[in-house]
LOVOMAR-303637 format. One line per field, with one value per residue (C-alpha): residue in one letter; z, x, y; residue number from 1. Coordinates in pm, 1 decimal. Each point is the difference from the previous one (the first is absolute). Layout:
// residues N
code	[a/...]
up	[Z/...]
east	[X/...]
north	[Y/...]
pos	[NUM/...]
This chain:
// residues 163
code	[x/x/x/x/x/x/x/x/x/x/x/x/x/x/x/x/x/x/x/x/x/x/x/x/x/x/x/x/x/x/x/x/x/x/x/x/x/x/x/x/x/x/x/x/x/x/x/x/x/x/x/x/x/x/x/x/x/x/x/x/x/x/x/x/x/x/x/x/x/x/x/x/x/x/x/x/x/x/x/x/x/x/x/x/x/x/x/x/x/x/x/x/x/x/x/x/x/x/x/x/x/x/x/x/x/x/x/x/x/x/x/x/x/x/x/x/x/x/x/x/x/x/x/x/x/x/x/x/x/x/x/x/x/x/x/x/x/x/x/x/x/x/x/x/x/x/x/x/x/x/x/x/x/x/x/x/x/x/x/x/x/x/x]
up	[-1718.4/245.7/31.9/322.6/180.8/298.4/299.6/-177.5/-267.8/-259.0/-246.0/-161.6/-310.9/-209.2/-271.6/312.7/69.8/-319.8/15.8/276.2/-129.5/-218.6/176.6/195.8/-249.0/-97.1/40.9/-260.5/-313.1/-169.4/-7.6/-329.8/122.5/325.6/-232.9/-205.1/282.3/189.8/-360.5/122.6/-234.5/90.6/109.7/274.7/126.9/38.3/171.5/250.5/92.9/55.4/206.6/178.3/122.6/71.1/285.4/76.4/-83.4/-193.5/244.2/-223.2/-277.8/34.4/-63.6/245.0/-14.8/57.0/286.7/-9.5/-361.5/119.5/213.3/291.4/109.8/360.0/43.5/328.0/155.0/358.7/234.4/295.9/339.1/156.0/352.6/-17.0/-118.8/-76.7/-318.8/-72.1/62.5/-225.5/-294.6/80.6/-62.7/-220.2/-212.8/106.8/-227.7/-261.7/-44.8/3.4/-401.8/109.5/118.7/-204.6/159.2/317.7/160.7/332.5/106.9/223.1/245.6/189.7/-245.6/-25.0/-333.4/-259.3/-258.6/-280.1/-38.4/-276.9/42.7/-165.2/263.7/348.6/163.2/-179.8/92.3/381.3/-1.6/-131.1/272.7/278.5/-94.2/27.5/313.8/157.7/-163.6/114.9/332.1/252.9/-220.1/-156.3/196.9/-200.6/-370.0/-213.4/-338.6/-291.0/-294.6/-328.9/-148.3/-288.2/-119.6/-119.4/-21.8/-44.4/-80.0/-137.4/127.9/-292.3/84.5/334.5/-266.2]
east	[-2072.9/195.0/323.6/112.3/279.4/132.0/142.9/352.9/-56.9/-81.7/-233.4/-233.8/-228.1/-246.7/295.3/194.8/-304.3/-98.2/388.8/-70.5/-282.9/120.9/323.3/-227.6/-171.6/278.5/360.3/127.4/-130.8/203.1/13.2/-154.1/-307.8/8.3/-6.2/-260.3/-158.1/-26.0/27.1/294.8/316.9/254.5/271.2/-246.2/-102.2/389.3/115.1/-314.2/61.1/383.0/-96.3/-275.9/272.0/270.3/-256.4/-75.0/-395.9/87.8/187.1/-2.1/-93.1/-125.1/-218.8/-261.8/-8.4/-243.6/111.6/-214.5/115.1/362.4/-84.7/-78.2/-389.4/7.0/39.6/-19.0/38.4/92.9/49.4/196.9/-9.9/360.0/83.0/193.9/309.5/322.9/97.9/261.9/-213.6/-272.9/230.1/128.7/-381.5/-74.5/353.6/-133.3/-341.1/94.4/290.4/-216.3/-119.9/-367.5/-33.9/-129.8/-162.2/177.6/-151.8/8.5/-324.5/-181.3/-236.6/-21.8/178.2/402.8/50.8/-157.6/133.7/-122.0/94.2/-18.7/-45.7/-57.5/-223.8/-114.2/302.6/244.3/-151.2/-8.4/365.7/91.9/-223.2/148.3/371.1/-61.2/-142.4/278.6/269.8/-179.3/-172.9/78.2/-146.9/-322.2/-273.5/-249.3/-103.9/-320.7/-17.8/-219.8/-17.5/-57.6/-313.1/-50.8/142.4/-250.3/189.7/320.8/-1.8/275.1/-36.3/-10.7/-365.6/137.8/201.0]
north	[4582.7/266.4/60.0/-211.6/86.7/-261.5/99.5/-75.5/280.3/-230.2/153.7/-268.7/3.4/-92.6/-101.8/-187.3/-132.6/-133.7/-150.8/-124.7/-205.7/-114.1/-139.2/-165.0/-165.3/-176.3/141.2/-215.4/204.2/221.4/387.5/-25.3/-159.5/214.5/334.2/-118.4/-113.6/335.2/230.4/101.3/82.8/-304.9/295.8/70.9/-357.0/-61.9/357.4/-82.2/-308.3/43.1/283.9/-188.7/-286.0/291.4/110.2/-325.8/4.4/-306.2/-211.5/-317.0/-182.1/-386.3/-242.5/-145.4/-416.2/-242.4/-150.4/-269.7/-74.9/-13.4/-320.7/253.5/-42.0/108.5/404.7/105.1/326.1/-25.4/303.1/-27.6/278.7/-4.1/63.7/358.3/-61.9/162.4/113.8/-284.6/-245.9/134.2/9.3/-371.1/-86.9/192.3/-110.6/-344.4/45.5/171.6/-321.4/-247.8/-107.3/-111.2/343.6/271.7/255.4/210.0/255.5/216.1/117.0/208.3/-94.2/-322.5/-209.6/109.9/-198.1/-134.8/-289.0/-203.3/-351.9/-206.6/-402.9/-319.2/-94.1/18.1/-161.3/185.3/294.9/-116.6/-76.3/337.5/162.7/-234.5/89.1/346.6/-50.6/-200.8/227.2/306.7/-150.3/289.9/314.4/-135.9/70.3/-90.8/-183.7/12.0/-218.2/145.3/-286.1/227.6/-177.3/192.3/370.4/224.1/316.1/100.2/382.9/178.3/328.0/187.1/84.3/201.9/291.4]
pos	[1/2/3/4/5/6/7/8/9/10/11/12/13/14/15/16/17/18/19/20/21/22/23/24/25/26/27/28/29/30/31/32/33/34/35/36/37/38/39/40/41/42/43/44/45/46/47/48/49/50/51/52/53/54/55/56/57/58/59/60/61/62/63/64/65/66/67/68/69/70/71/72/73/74/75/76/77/78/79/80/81/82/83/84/85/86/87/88/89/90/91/92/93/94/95/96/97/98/99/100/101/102/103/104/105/106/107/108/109/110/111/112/113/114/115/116/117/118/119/120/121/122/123/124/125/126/127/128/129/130/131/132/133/134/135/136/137/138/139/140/141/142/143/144/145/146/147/148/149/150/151/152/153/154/155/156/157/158/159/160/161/162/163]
């Protein structure tokens, strides 16, 4: 693997990469394991990945849930195209969705749709009420809505393939 520098001066890898990896993997394992992992002395693994969340390549650690084991079934990602609005009243909805607990996923896109969110639901009418209060609450800037029910995932990449 190159060297890859970002447009932020951030030189990656193949060591960050194989960090990276293994992060991925599972964050939850311990340097040990990492080092190992990579063959990389435990000194290394730890000056790396301190250095990799100091520049904010690593922006978090977590864990991804089944939402449909948490009681949750029903994930939808909905996009919504706003009128042009003014700042202000961009952050109220954007403040708005990234409040509300049954909603995971924001996201301002380009394009036709403005924003796109994922909602999580019990069921069909849950999900309708959440979509209808945002609606009402939010009546004079949405323009337009388009539902996507998640049937099944078959990818979710971590990008470590990209470095």
């Amino acid at each position: 693997m190159r060297n890859m520098i970002n447009e932020d001066g951030i030189k990656l890898d193949s060591k960050d990469k194989k960090i990276l990896e293994q992060l991925q993997e599972n964050c939850r394992q311990t340097i040990a394991e990492i080092a190992k992992k990579t063959k990389l002395p435990r000194d290394v693994v730890v000056y790396r990945i301190k250095k990799l969340e100091e520049n904010k390549v690593i922006r978090q650690h977590h864990t991804s849930l089944d939402h449909q084991k948490l009681g949750y079934p029903l994930y939808v990602y909905v996009l919504f195209s706003l009128y042009n609005i003014k700042p202000e009243l961009e952050n109220k909805f954007v403040n708005y969705l990234k409040n509300h607990n049954q909603i995971i996923y924001v996201a301002k896109n380009s394009g036709k749709y403005d924003f796109t969110i994922g909602v999580c639901a019990k069921d069909y009418k849950e999900f309708d009420d959440i979509i209808r209060e945002i609606r009402q609450k939010f009546a004079d800037i949405i323009k337009d809505i388009e539902s996507l029910p998640t049937v099944e995932e078959y990818k979710f990449d971590w990008m470590v393939d990209l470095i």
